[in-house]
N, C-alpha and C positions, 0 to 999 in steps of 0.2 A: 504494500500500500504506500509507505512512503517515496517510493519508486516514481510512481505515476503520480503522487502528490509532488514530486522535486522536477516532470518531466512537463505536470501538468502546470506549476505555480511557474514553470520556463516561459511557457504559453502565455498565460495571463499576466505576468511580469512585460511579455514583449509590449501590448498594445492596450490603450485602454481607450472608452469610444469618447463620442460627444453627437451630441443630439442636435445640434444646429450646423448648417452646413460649411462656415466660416472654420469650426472644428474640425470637420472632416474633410476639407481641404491639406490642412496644416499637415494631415496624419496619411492621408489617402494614397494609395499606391504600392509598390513591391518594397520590402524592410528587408533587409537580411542581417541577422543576427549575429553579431560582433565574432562568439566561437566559432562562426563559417557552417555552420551544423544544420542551418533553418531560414525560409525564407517565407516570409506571409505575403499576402494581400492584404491589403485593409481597405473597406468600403464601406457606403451608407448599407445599413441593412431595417429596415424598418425606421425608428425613432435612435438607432442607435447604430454602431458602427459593428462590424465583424473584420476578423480576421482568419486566414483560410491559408493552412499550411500550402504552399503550392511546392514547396521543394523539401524533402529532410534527407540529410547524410547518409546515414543509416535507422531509416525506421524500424521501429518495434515500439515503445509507447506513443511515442509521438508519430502522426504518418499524415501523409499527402491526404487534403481531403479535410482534417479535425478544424475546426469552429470554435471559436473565441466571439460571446457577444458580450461589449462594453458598454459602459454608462459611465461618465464622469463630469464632473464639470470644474472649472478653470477654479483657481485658489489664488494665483500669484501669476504675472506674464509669462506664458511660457510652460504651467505647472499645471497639470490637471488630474484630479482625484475622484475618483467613484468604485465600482465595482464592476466584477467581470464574472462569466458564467460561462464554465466550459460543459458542455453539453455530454462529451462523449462521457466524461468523467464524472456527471454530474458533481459538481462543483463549483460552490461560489468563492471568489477572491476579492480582498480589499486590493488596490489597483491604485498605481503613482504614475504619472508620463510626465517628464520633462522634453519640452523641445527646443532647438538650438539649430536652425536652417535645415540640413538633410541629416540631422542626429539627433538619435530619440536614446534617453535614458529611461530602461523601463523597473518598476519594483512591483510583487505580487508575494501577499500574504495570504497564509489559509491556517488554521485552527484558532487564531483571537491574535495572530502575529509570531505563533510558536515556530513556525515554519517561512523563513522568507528568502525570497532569490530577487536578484538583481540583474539584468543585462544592458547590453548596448547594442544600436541600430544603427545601420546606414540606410538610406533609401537610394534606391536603387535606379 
């Protein structure tokens, strides 16, 4: 379990959404994640945005195909906070996005913060 919780909080650490489309601008597009390992999409999906593995290393938790959908809203220029909700894994994550022109720092928590991962993004 903690396996797919440290593969799945990867996930949800990448991207987190926003619900207005000025947000989904900023985020929208191919990410590929810093350890070279994964590469998402990020789009509007309803009122919030998704992210949708399009590329992994070597799958086995993580695979081409899994869905990330976000909620967050801005805190600080640049800084936006809400939650994420990984479908396959059912799981929900507290969710941090800094953005910085084509780099995204992303953070995701899951058990009250007991568990947290951090990465970084290029867009592509």
């Amino acid at each position: 379990m903690l396996r797919n919780i440290a593969s799945a909080t990867a996930l949800a650490a990448f991207c987190l959404a926003a619900a207005t489309p000025a947000k989904a601008e900023l985020t929208s597009g191919i990410w590929a994640r810093g350890d070279g390992n994964a590469k998402v999409r990020i789009s509007p999906c309803g009122g919030s945005l998704c992210a949708v593995n399009v590329w992994i290393r070597n799958p086995g938790s993580e695979k081409v195909g899994d869905r990330l959908v976000m909620t967050v809203k801005p805190t600080s220029p640049g800084v936006y906070e809400g939650s994420a909700f990984d479908p396959q894994r059912n799981l929900r994550f507290s969710s941090r996005i800094t953005l910085n022109g084509n780099s995204m720092t992303t953070s995701g928590c899951v058990l009250g913060g007991i568990i947290c991962r951090t990465a970084s993004w290029t867009r592509e």
